[in-house]
N, CA, C, O and CB atoms as a CASP TS submission, in Angstrom:
PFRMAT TS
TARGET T0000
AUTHOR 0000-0000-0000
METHOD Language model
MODEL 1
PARENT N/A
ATOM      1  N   UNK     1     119.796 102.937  97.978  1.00  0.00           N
ATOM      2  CA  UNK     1     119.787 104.346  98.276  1.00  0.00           C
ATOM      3  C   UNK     1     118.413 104.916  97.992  1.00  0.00           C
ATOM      4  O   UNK     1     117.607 104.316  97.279  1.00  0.00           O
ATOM      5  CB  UNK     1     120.859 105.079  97.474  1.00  0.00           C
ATOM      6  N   UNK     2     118.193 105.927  98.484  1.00  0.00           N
ATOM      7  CA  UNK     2     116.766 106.400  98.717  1.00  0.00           C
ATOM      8  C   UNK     2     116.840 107.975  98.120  1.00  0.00           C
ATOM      9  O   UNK     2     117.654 108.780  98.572  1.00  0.00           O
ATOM     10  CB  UNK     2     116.293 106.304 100.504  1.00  0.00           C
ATOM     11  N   UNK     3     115.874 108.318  97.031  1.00  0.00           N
ATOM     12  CA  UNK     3     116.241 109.455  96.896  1.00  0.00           C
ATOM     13  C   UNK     3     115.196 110.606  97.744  1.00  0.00           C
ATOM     14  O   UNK     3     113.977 110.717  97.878  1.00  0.00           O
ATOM     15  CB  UNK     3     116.361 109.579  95.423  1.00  0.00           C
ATOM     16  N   UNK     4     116.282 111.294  98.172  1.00  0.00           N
ATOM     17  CA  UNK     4     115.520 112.528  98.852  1.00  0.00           C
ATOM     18  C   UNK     4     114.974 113.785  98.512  1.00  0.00           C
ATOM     19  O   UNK     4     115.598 114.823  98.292  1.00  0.00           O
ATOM     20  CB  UNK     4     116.124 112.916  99.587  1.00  0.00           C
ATOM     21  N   UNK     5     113.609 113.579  98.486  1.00  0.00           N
ATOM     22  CA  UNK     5     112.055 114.248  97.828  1.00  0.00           C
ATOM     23  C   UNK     5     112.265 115.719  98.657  1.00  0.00           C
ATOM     24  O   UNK     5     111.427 116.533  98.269  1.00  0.00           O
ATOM     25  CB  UNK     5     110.172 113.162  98.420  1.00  0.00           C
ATOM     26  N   UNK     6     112.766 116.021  99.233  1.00  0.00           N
ATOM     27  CA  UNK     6     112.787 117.775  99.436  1.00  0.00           C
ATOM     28  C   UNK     6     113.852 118.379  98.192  1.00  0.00           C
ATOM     29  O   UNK     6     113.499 119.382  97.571  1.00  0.00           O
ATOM     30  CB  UNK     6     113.566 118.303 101.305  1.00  0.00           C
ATOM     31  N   UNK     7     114.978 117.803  97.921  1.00  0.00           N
ATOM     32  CA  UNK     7     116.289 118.456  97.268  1.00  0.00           C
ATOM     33  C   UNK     7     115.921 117.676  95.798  1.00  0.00           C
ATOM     34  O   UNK     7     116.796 117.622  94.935  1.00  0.00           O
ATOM     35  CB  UNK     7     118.088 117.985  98.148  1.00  0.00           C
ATOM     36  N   UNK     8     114.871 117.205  95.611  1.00  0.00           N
ATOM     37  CA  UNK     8     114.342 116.310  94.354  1.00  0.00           C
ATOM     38  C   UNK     8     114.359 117.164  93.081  1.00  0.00           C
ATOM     39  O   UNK     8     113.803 118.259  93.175  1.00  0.00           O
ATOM     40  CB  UNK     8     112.742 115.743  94.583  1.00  0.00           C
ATOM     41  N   UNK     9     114.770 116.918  92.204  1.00  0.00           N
ATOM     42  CA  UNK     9     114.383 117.952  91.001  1.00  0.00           C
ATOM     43  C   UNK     9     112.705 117.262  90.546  1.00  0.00           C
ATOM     44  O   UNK     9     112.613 116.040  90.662  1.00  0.00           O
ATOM     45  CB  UNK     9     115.828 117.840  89.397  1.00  0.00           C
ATOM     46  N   UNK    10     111.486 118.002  90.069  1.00  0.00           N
ATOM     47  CA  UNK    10     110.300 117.683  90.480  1.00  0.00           C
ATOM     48  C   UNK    10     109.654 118.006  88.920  1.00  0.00           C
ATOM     49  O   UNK    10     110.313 118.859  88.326  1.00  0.00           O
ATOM     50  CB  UNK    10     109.763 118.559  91.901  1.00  0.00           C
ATOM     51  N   UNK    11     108.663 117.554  88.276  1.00  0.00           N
ATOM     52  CA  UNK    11     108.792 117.267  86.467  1.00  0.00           C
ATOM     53  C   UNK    11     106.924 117.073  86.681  1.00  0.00           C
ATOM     54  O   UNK    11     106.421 115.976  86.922  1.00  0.00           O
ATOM     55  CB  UNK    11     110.114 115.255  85.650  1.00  0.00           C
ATOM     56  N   UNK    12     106.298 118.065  86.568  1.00  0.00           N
ATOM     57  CA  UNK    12     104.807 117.333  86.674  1.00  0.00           C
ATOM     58  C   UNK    12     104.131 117.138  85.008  1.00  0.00           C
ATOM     59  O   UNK    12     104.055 117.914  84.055  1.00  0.00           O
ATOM     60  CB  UNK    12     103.603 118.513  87.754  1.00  0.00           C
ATOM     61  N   UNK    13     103.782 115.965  85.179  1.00  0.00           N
ATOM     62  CA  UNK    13     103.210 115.601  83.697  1.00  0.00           C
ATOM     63  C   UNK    13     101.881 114.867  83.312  1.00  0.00           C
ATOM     64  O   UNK    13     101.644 113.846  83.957  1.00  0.00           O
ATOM     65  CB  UNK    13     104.156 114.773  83.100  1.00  0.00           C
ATOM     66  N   UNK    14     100.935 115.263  82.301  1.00  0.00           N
ATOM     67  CA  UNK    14      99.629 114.384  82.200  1.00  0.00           C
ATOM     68  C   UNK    14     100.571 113.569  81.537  1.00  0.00           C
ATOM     69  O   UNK    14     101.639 113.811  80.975  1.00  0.00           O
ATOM     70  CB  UNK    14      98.086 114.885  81.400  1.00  0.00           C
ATOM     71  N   UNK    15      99.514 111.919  81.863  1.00  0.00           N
ATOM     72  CA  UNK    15      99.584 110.692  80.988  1.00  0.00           C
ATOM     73  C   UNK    15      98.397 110.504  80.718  1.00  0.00           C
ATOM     74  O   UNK    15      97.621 110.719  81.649  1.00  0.00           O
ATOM     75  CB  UNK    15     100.167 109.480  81.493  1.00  0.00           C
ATOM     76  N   UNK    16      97.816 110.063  79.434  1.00  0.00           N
ATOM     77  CA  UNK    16      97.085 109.286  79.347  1.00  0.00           C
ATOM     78  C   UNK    16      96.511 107.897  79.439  1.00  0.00           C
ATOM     79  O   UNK    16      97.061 106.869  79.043  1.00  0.00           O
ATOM     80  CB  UNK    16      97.092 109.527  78.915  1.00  0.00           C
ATOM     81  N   UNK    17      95.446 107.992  79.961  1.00  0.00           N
ATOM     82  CA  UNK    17      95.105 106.505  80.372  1.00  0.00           C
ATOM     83  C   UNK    17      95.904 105.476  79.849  1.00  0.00           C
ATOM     84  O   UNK    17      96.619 106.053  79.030  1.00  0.00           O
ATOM     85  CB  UNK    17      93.781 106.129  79.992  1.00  0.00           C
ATOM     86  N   UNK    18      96.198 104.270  79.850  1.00  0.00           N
ATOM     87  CA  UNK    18      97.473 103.746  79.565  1.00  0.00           C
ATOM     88  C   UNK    18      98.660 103.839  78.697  1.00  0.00           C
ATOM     89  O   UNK    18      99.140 103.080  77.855  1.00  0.00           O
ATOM     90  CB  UNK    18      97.276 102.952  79.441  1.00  0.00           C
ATOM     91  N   UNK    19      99.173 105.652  79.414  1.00  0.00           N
ATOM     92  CA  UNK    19     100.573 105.882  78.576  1.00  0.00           C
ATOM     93  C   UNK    19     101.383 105.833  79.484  1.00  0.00           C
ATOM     94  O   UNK    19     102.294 106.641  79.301  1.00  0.00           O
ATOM     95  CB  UNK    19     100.833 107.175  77.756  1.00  0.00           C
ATOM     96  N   UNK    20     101.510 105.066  80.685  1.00  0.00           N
ATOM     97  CA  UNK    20     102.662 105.632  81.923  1.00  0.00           C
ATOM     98  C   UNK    20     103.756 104.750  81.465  1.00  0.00           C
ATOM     99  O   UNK    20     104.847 105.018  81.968  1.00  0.00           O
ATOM    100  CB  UNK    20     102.240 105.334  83.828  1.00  0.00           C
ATOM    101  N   UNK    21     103.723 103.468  80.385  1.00  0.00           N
ATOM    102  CA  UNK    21     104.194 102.165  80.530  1.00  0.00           C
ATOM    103  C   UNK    21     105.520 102.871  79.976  1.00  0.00           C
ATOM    104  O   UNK    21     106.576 102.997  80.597  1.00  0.00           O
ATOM    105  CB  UNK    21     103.384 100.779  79.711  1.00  0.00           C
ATOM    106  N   UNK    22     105.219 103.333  78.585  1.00  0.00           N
ATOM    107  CA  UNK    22     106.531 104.219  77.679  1.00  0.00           C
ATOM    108  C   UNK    22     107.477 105.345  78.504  1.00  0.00           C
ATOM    109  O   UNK    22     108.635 105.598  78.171  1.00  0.00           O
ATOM    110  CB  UNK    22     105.744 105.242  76.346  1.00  0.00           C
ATOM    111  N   UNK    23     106.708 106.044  79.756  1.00  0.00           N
ATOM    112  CA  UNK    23     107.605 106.885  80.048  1.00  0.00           C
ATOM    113  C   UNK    23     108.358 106.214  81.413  1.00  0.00           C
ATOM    114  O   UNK    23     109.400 106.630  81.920  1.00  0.00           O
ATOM    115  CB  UNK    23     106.924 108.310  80.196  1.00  0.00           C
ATOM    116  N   UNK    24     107.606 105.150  81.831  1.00  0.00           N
ATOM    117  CA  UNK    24     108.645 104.204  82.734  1.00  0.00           C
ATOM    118  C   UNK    24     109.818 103.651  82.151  1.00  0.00           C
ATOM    119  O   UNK    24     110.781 103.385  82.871  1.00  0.00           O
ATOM    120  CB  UNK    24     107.989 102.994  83.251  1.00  0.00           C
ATOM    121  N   UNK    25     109.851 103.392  80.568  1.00  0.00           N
ATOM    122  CA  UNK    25     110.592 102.814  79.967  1.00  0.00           C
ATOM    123  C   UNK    25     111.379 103.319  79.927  1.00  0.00           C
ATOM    124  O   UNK    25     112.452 102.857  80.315  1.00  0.00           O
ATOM    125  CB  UNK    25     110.398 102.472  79.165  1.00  0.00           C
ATOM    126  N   UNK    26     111.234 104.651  79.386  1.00  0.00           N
ATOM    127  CA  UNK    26     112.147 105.381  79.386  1.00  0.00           C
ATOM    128  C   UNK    26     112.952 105.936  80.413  1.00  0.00           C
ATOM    129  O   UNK    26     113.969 106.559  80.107  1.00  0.00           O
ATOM    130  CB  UNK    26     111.794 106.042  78.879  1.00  0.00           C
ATOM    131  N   UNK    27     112.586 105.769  81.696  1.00  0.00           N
ATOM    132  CA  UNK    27     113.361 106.663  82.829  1.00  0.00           C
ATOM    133  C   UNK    27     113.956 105.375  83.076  1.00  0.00           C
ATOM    134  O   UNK    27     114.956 105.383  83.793  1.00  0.00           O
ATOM    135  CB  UNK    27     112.500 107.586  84.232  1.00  0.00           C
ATOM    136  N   UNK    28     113.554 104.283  82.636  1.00  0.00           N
ATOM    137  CA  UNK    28     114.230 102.730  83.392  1.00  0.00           C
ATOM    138  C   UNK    28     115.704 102.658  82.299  1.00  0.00           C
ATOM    139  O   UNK    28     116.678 102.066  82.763  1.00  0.00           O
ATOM    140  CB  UNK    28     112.796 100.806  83.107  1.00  0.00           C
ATOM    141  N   UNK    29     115.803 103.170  81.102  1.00  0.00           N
ATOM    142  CA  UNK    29     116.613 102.962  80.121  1.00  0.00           C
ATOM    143  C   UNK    29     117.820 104.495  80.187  1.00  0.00           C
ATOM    144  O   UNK    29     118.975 104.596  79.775  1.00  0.00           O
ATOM    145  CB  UNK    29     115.553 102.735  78.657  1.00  0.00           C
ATOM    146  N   UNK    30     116.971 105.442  80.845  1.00  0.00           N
ATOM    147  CA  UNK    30     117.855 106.561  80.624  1.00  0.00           C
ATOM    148  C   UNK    30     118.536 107.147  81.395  1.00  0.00           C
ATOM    149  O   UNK    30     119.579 107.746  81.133  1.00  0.00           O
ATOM    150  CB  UNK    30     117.410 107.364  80.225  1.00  0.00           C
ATOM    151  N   UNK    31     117.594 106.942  83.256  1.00  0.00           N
ATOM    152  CA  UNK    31     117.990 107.794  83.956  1.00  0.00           C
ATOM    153  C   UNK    31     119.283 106.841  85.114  1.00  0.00           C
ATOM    154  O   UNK    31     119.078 105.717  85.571  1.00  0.00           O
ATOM    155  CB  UNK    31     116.553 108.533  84.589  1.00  0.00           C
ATOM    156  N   UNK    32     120.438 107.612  85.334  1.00  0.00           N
ATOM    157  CA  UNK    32     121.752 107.173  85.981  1.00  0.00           C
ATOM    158  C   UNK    32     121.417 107.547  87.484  1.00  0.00           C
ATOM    159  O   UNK    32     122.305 107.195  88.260  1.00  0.00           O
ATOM    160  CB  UNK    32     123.205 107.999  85.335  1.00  0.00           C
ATOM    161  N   UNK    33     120.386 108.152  88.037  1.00  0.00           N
ATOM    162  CA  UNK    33     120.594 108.166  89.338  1.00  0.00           C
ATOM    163  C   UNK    33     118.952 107.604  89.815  1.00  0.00           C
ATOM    164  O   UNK    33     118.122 107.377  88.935  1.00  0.00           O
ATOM    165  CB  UNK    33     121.170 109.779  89.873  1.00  0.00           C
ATOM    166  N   UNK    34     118.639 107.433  91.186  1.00  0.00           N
ATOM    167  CA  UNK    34     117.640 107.486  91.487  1.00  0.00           C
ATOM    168  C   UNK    34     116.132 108.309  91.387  1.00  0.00           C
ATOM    169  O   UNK    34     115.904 109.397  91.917  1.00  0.00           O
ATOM    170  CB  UNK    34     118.035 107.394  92.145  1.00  0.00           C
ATOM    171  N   UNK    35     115.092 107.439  90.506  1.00  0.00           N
ATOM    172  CA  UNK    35     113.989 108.854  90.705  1.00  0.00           C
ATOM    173  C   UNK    35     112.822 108.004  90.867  1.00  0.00           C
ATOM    174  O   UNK    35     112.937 106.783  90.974  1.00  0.00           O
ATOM    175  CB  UNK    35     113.762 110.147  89.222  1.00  0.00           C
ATOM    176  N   UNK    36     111.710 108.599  90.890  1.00  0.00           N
ATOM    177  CA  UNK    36     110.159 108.138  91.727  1.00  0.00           C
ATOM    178  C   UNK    36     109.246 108.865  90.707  1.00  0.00           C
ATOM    179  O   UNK    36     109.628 109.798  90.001  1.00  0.00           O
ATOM    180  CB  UNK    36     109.853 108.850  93.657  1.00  0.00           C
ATOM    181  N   UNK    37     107.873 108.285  90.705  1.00  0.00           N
ATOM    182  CA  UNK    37     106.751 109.008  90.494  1.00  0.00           C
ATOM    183  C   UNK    37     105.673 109.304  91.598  1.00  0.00           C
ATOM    184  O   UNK    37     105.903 109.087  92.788  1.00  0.00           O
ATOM    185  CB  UNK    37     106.194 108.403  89.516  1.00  0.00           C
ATOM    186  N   UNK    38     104.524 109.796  91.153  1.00  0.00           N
ATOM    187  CA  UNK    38     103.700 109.326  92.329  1.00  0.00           C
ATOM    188  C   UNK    38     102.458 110.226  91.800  1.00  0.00           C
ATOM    189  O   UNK    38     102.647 111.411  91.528  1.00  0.00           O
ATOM    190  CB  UNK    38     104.375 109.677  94.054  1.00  0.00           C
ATOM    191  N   UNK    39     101.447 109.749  91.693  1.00  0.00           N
ATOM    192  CA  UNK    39     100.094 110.411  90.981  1.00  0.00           C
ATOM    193  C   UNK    39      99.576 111.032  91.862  1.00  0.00           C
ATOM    194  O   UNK    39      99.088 110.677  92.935  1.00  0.00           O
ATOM    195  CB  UNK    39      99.008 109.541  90.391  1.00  0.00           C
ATOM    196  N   UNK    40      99.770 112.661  91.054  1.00  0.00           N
ATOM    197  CA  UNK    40      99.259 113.268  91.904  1.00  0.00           C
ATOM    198  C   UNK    40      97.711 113.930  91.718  1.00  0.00           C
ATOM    199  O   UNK    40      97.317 114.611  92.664  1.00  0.00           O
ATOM    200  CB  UNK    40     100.198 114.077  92.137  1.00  0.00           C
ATOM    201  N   UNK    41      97.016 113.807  90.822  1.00  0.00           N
ATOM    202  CA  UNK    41      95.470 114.018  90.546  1.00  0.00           C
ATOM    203  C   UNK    41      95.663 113.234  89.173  1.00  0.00           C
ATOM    204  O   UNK    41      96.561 113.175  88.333  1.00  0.00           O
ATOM    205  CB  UNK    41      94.781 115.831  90.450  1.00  0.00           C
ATOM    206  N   UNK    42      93.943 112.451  89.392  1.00  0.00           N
ATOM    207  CA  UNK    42      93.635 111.598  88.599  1.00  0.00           C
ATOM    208  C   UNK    42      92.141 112.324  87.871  1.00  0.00           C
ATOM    209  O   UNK    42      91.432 113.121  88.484  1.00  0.00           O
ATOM    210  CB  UNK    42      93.569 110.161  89.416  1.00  0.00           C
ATOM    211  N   UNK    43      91.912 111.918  86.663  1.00  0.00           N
ATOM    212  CA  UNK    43      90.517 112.209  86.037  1.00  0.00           C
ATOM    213  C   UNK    43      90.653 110.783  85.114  1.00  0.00           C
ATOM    214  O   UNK    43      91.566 109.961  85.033  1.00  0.00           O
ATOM    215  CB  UNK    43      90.329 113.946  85.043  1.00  0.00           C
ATOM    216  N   UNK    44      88.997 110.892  84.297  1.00  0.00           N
ATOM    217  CA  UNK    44      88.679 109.837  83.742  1.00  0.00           C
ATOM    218  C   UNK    44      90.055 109.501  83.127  1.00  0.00           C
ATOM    219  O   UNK    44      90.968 108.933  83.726  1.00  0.00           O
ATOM    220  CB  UNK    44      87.484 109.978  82.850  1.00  0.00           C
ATOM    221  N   UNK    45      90.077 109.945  81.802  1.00  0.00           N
ATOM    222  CA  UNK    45      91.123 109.617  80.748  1.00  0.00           C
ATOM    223  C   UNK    45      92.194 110.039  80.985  1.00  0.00           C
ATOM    224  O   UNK    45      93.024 109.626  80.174  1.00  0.00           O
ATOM    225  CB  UNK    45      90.924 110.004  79.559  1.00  0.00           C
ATOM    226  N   UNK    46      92.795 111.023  82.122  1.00  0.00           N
ATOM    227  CA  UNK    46      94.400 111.483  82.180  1.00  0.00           C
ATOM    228  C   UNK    46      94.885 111.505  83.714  1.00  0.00           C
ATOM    229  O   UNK    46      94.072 111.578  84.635  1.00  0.00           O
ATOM    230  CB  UNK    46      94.639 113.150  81.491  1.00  0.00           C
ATOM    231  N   UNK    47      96.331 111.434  83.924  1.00  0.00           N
ATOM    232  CA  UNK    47      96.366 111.230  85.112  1.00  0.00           C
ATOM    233  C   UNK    47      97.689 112.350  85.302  1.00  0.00           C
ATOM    234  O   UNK    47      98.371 112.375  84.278  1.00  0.00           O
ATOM    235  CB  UNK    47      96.469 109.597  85.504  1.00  0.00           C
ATOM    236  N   UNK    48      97.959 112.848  85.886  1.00  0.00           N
ATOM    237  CA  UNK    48      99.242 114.132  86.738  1.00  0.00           C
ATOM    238  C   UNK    48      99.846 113.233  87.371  1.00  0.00           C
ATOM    239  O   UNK    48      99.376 112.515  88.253  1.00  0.00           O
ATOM    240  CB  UNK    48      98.723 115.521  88.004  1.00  0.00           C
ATOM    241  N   UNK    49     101.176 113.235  86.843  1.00  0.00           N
ATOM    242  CA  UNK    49     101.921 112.648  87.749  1.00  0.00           C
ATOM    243  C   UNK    49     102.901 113.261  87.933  1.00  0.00           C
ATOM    244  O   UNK    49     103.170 113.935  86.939  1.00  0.00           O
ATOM    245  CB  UNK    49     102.201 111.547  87.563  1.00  0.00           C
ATOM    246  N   UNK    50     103.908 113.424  89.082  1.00  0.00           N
ATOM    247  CA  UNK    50     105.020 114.326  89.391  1.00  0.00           C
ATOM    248  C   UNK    50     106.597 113.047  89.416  1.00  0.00           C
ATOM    249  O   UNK    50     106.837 112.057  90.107  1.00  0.00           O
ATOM    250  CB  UNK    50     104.554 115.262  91.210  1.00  0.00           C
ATOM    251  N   UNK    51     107.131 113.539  88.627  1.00  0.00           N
ATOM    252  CA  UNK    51     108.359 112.609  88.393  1.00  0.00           C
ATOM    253  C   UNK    51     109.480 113.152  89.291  1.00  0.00           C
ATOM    254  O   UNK    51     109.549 114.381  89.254  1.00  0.00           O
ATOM    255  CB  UNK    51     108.862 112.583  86.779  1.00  0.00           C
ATOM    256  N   UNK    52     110.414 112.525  90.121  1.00  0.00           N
ATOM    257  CA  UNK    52     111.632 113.430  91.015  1.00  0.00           C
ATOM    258  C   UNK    52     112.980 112.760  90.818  1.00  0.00           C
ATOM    259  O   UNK    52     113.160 111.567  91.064  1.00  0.00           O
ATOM    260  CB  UNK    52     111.350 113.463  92.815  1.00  0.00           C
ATOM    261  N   UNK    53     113.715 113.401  90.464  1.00  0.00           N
ATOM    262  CA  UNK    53     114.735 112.818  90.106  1.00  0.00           C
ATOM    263  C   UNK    53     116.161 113.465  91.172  1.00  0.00           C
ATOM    264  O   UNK    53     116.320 114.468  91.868  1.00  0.00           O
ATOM    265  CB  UNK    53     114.769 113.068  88.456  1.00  0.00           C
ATOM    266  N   UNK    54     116.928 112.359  90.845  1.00  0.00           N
ATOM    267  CA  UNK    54     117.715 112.853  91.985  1.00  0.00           C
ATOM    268  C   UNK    54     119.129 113.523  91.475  1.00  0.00           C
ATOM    269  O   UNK    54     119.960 114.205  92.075  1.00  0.00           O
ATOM    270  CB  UNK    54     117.989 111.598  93.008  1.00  0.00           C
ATOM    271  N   UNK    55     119.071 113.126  90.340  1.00  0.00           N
ATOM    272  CA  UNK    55     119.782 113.667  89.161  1.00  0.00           C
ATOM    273  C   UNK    55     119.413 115.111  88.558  1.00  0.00           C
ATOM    274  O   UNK    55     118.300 115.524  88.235  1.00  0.00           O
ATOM    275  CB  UNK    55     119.584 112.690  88.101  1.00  0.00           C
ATOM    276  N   UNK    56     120.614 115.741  88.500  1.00  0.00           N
ATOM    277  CA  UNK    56     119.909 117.250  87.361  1.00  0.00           C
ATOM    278  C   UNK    56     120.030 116.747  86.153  1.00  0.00           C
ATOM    279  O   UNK    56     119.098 116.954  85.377  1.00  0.00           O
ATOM    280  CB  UNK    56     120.838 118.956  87.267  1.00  0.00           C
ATOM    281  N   UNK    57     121.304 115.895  85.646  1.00  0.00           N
ATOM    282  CA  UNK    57     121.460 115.228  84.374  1.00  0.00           C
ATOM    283  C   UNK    57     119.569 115.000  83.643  1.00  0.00           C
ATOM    284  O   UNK    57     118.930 115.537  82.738  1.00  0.00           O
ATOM    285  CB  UNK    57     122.457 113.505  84.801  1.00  0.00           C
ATOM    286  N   UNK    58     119.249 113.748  84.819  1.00  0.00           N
ATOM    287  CA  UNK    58     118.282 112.713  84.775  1.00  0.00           C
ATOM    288  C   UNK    58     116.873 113.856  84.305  1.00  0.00           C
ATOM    289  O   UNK    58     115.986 113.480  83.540  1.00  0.00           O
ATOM    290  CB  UNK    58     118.182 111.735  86.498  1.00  0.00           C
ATOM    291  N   UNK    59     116.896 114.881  84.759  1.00  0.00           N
ATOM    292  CA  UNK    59     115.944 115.655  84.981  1.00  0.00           C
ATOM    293  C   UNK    59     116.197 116.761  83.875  1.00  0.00           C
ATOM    294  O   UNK    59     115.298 117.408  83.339  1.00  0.00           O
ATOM    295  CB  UNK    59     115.909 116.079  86.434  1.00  0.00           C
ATOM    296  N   UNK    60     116.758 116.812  83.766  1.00  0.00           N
ATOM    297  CA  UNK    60     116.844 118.057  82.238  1.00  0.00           C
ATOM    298  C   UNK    60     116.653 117.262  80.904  1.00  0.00           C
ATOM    299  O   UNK    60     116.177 117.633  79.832  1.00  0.00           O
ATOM    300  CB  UNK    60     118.672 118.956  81.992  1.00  0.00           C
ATOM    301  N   UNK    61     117.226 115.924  81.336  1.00  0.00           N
ATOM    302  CA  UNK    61     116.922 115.120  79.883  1.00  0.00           C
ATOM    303  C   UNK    61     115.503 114.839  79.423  1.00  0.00           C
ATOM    304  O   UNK    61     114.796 114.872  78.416  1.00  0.00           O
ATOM    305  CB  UNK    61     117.540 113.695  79.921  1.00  0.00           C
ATOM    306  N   UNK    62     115.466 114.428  81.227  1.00  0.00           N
ATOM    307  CA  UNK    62     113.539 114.047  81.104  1.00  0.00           C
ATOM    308  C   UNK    62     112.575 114.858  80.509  1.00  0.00           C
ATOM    309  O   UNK    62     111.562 114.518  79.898  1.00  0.00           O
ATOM    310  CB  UNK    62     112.776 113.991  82.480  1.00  0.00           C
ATOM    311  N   UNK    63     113.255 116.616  80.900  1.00  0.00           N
ATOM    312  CA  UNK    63     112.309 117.351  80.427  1.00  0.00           C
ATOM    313  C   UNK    63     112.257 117.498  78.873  1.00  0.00           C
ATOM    314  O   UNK    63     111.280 117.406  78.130  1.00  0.00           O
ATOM    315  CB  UNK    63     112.426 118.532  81.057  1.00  0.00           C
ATOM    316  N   UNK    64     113.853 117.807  78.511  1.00  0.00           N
ATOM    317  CA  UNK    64     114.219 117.681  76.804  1.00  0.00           C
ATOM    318  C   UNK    64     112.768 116.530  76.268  1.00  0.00           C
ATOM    319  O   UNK    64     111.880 116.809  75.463  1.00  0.00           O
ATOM    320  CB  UNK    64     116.316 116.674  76.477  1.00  0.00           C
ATOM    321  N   UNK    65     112.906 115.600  76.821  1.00  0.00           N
ATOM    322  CA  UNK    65     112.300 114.601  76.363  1.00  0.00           C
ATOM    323  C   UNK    65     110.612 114.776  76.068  1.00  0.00           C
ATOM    324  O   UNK    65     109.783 114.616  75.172  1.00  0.00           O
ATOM    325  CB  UNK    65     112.649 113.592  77.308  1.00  0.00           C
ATOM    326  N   UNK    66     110.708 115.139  77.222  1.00  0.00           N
ATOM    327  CA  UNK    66     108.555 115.388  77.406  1.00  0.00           C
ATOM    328  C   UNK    66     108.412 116.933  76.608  1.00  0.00           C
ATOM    329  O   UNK    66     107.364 117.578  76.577  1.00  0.00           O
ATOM    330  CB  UNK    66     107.691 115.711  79.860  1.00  0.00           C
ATOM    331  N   UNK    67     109.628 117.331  76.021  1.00  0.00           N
ATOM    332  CA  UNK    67     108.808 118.789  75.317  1.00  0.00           C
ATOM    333  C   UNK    67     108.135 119.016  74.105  1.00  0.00           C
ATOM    334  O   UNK    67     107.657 120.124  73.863  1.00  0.00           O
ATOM    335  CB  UNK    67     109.643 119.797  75.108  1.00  0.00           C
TER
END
């Protein structure tokens, strides 16, 4: 199944240069429905990435999580 990026719940977040590994972990361990990243502006040391989840569950937790 494919999740669909218009009706996406949408989470934009800096990582630091190699911190993406922990928050993959975590969406790989937590989240029950389908979700994606996808970098959306990069600089030296930090990177924006927009997380979409297809879940509201998946996506309110995520945020609980990153606050």
């Amino acid at each position: 199944m494919s999740i669909n990026i218009p009706t996406a719940r949408k989470a934009n977040i800096d990582v630091q240069y190699g911190q993406l590994q922990p928050v993959l972990d975590w969406c790989e361990r937590n989240c029950e429905a389908e979700y994606r990243y996808i970098d959306i502006d990069y600089h030296r040391n930090t990177s924006r990435w927009e997380f979409l989840f297809e879940s509201e569950k998946d996506y309110v937790a995520f945020l609980m999580w990153k606050k």
